[in-house]
C-alpha positions as CSV (number, residue, x, y, z in Angstrom):
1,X,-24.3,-55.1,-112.7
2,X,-22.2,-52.3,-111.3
3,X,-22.7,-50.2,-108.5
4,X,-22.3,-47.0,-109.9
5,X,-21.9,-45.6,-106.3
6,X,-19.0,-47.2,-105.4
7,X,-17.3,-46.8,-108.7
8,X,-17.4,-43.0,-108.6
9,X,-16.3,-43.4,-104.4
10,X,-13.3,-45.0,-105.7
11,X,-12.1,-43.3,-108.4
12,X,-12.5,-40.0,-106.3
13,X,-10.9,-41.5,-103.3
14,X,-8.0,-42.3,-106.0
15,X,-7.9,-39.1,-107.4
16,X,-8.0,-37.4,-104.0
17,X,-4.6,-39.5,-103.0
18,X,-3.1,-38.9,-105.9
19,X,-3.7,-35.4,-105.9
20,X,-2.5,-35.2,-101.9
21,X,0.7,-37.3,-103.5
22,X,1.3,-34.7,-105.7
23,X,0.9,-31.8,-103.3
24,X,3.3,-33.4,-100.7
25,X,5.7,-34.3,-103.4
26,X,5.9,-30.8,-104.3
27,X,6.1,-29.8,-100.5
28,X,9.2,-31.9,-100.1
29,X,10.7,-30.8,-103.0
30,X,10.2,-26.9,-102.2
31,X,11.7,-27.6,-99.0
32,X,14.8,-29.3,-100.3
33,X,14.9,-26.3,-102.9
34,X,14.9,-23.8,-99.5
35,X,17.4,-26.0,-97.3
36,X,19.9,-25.5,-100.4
37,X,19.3,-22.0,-100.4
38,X,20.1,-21.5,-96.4
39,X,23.1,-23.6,-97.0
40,X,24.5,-21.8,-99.6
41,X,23.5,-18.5,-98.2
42,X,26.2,-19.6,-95.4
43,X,28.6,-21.6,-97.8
44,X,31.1,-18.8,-97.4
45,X,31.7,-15.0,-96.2
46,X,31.7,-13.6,-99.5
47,X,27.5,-15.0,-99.6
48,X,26.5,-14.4,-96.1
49,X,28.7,-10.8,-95.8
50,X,25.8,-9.4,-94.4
51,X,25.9,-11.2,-91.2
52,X,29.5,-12.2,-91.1
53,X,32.0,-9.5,-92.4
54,X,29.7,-6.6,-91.7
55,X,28.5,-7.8,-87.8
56,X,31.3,-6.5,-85.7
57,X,33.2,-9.4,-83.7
58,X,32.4,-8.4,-80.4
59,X,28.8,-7.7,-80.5
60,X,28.0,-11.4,-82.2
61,X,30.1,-13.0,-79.6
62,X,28.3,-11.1,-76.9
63,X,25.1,-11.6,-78.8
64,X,26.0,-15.4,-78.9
65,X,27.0,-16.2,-75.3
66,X,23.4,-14.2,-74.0
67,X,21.7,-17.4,-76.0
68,X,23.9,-20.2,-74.6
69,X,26.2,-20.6,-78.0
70,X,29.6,-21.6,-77.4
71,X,32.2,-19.6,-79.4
72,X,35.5,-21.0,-78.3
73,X,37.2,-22.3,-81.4
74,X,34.7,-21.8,-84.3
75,X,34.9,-19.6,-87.0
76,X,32.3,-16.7,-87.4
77,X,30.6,-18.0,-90.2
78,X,29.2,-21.2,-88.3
79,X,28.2,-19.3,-85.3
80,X,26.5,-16.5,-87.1
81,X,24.5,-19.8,-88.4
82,X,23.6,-21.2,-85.5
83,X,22.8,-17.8,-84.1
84,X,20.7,-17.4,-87.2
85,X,18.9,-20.7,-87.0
86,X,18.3,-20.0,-83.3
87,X,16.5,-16.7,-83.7
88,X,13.9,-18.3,-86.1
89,X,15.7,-17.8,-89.4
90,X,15.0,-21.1,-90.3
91,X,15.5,-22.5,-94.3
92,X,11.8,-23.0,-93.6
């Protein structure tokens, strides 16, 4: 005979993985979907014009020494990113 206690402890201990599967699966996949976004956001001027073209040049370099980035022979876009990341504007 079956225990019908441990059946039903099983199949909700599946379904409970399964389901906590699904949910990180979806959380990996949303994450991706964000990272892609940031990256394009900063794939070139014409995207990120808001904080490249329009930022004058001497106020992000100023801005960027005060937090320890290094501006000698970069180009604007990738320290505007890294200034970006630094402050909290994470992809996340």
């Amino acid at each position: 005979m079956i225990d019908r206690d441990r059946r039903h402890f099983f199949t909700r201990c599946l379904a409970l993985q399964i389901g906590r599967i699904v949910q990180g699966f979806e959380a990996g996949v949303a994450e991706a979907r964000q990272k892609e976004e940031f990256d394009n956001f900063f794939s070139s001027y014409e995207s990120s014009y808001a904080l490249t073209l329009a930022y004058p040049d001497d106020i992000l370099i100023e801005t960027a020494h005060k937090n320890g980035i290094a501006t000698e022979g970069r180009d604007k876009i990738d320290i505007v990113k890294e200034l970006f990341e630094k402050k909290g504007g994470d992809y996340d």
